[in-house]
PyMOL commands that place a pseudoatom at each C-alpha (Angstrom):
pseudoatom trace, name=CA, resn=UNK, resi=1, chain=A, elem=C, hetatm=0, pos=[17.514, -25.018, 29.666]
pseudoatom trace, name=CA, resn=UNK, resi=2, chain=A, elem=C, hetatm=0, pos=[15.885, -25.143, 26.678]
pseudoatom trace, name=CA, resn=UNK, resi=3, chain=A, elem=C, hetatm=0, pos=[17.540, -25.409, 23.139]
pseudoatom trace, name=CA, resn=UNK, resi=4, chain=A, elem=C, hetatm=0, pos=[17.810, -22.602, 20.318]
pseudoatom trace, name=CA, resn=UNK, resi=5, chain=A, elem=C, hetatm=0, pos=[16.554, -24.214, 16.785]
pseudoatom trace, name=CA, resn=UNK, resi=6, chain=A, elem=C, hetatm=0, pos=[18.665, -24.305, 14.261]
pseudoatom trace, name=CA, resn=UNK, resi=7, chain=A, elem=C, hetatm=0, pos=[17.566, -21.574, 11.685]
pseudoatom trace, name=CA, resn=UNK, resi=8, chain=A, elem=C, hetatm=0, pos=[18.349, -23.047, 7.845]
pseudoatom trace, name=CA, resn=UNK, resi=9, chain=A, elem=C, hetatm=0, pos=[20.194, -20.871, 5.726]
pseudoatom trace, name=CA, resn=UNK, resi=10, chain=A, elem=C, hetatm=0, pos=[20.586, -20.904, 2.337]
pseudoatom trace, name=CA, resn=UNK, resi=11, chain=A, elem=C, hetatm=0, pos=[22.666, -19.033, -0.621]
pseudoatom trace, name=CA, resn=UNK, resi=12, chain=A, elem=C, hetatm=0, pos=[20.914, -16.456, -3.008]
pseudoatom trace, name=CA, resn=UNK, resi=13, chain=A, elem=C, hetatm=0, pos=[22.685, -17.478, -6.764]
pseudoatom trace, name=CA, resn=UNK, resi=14, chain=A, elem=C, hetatm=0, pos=[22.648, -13.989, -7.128]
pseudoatom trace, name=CA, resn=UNK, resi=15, chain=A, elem=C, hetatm=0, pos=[24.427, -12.183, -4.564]
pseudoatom trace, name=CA, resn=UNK, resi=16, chain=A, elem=C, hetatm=0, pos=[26.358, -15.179, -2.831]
pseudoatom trace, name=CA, resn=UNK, resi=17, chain=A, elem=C, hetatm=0, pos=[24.901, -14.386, 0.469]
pseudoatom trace, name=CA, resn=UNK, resi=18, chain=A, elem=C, hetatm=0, pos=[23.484, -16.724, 3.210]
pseudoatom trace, name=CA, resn=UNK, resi=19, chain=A, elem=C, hetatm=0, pos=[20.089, -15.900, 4.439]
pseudoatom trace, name=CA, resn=UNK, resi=20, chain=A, elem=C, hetatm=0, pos=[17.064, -17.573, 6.192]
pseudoatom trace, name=CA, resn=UNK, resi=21, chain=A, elem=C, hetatm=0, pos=[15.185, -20.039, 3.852]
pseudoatom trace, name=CA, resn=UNK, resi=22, chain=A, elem=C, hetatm=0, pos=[12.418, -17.923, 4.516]
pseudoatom trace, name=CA, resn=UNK, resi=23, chain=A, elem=C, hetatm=0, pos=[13.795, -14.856, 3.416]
pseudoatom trace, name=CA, resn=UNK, resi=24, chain=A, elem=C, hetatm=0, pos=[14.257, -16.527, 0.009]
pseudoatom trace, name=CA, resn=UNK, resi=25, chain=A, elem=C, hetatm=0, pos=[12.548, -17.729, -3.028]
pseudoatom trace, name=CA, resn=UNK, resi=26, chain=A, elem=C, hetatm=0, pos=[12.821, -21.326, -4.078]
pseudoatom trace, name=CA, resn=UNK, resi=27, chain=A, elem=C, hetatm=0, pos=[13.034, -21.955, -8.309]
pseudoatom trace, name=CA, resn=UNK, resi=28, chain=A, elem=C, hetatm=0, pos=[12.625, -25.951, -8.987]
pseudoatom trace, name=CA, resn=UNK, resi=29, chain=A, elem=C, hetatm=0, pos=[13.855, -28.226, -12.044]
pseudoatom trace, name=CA, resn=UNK, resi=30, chain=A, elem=C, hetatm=0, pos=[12.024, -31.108, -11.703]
pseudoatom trace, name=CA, resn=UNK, resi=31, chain=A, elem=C, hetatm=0, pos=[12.735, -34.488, -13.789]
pseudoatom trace, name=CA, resn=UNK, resi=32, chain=A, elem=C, hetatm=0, pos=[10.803, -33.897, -16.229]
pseudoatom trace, name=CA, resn=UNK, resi=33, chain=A, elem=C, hetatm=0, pos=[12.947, -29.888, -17.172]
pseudoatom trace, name=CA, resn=UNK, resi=34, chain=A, elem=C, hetatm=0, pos=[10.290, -27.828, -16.311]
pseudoatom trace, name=CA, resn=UNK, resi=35, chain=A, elem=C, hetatm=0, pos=[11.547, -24.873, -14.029]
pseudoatom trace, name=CA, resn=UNK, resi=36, chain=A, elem=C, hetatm=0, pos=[8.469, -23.467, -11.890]
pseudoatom trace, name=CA, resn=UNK, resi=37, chain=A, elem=C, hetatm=0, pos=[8.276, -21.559, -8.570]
pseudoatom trace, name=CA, resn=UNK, resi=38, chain=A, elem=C, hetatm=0, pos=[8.026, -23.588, -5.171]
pseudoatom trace, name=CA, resn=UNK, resi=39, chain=A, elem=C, hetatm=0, pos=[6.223, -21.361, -2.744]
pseudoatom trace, name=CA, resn=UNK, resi=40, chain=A, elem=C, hetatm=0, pos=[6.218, -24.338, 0.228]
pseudoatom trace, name=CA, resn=UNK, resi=41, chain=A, elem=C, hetatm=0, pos=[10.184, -24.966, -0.426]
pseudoatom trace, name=CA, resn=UNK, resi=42, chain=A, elem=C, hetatm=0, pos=[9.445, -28.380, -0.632]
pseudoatom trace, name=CA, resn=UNK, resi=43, chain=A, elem=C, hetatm=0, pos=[9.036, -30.081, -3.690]
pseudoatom trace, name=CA, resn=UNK, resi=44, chain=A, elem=C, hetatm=0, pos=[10.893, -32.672, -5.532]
pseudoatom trace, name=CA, resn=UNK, resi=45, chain=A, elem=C, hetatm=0, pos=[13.766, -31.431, -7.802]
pseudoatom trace, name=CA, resn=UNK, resi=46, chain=A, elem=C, hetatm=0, pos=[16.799, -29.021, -8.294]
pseudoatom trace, name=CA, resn=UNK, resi=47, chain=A, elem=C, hetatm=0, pos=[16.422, -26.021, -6.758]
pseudoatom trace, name=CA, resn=UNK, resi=48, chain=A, elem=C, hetatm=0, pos=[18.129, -22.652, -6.398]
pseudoatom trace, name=CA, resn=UNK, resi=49, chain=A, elem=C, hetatm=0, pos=[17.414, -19.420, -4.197]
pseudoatom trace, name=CA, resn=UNK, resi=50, chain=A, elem=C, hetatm=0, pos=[16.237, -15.706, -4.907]
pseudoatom trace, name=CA, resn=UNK, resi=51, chain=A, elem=C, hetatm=0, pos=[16.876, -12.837, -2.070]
pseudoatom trace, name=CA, resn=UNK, resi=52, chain=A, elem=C, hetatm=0, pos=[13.412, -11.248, -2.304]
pseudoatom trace, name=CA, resn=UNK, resi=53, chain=A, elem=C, hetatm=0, pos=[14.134, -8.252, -3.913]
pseudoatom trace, name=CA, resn=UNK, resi=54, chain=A, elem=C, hetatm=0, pos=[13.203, -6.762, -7.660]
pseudoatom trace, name=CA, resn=UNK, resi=55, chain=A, elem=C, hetatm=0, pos=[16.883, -5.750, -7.981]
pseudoatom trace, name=CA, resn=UNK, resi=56, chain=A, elem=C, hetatm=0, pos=[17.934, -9.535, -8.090]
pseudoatom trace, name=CA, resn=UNK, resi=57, chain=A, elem=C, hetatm=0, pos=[14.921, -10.991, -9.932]
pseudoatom trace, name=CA, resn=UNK, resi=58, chain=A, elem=C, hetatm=0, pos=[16.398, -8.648, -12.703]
pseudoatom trace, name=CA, resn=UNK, resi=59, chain=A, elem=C, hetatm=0, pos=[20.197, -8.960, -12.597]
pseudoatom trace, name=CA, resn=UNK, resi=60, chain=A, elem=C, hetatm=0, pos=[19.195, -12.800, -12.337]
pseudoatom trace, name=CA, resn=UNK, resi=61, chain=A, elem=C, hetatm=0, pos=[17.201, -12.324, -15.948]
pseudoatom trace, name=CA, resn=UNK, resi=62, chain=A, elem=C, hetatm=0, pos=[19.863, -10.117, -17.685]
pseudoatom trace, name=CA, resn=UNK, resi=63, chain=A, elem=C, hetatm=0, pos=[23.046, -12.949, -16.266]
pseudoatom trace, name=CA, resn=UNK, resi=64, chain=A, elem=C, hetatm=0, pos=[21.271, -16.219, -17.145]
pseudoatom trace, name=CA, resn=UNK, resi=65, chain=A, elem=C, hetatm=0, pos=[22.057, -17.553, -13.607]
pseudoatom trace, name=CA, resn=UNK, resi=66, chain=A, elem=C, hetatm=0, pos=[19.013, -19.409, -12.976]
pseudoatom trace, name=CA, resn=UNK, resi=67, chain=A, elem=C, hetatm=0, pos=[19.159, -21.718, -16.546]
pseudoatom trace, name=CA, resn=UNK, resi=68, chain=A, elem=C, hetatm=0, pos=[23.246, -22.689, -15.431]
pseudoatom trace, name=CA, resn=UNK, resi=69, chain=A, elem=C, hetatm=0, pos=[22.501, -23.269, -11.670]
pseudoatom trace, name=CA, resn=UNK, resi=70, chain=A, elem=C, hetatm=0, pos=[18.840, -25.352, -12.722]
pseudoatom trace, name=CA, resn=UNK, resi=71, chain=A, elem=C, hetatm=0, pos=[20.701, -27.065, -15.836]
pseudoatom trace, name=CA, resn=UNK, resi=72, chain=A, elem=C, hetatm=0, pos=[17.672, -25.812, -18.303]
pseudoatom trace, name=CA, resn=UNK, resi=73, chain=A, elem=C, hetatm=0, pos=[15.739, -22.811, -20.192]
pseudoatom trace, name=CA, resn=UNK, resi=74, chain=A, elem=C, hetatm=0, pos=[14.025, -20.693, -17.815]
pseudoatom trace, name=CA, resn=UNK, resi=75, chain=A, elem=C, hetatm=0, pos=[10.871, -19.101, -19.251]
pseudoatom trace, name=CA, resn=UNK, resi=76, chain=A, elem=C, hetatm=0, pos=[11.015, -14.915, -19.392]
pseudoatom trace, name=CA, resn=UNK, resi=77, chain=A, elem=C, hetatm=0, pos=[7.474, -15.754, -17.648]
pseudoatom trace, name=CA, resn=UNK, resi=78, chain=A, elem=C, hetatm=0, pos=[9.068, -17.011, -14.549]
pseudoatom trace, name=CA, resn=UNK, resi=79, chain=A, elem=C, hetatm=0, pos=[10.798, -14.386, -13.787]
pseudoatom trace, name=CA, resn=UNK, resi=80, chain=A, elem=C, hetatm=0, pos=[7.357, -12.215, -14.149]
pseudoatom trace, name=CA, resn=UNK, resi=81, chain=A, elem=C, hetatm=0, pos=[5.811, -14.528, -11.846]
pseudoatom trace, name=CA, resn=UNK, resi=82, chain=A, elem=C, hetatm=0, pos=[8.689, -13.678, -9.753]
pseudoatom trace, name=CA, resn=UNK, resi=83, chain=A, elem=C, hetatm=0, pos=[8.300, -10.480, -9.801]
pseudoatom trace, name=CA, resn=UNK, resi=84, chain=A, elem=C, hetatm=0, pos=[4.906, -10.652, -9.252]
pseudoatom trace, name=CA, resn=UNK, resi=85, chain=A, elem=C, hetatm=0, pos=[5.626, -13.049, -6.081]
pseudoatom trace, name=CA, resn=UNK, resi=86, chain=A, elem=C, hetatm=0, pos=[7.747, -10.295, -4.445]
pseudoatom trace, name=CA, resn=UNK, resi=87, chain=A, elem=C, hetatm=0, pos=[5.221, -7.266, -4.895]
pseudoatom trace, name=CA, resn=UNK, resi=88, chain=A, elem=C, hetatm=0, pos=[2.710, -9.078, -3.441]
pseudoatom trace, name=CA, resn=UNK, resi=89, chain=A, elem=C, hetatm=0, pos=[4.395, -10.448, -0.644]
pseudoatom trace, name=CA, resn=UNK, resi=90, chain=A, elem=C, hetatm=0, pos=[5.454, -6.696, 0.139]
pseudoatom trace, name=CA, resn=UNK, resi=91, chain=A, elem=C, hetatm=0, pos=[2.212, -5.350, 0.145]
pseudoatom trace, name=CA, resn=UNK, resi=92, chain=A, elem=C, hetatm=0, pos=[0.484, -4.506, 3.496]
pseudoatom trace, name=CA, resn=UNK, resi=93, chain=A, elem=C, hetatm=0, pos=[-2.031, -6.715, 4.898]
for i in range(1, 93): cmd.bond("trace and resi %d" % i, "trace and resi %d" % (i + 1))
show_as sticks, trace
zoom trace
């Protein structure tokens, strides 16, 4: 009989839920402070999660969440990048 695989979860910052780690967005704080977007989920640093949704990109900007969670400024440009993330991952291909 053949195993299930483990499915990681993770927790949005923003709503406290547990979801897929694909059904998220990574944010990174790497050594060096800057706070960037990590499309793979993979690279070095601090990281918190995003749902995928405009509605949380936004509360996230207006509650600061991201620079207490990440321990530094976050840019008003990340969060447009963001946004910009989630439209075009909705789009139709």
């Amino acid at each position: 009989m053949a195993q299930k695989r483990k499915i990681p979860t993770r927790k949005c910052v923003v709503t406290n839920e547990l979801k897929p780690k694909k059904d998220l967005i990574r944010i990174v704080r790497n050594k060096e402070g800057e706070v960037f977007v990590d499309p793979t989920g993979k690279k070095n640093g601090r990281g918190a999660y995003l749902s995928k949704d405009i509605g949380v990109i936004d509360k996230a900007e207006t509650s600061n969440i991201l620079s207490r969670h990440l321990n530094a400024e976050v840019d008003a440009s990340l969060f447009d990048e963001l946004r910009e993330f989630v439209s075009n991952q909705n789009e139709p291909k």
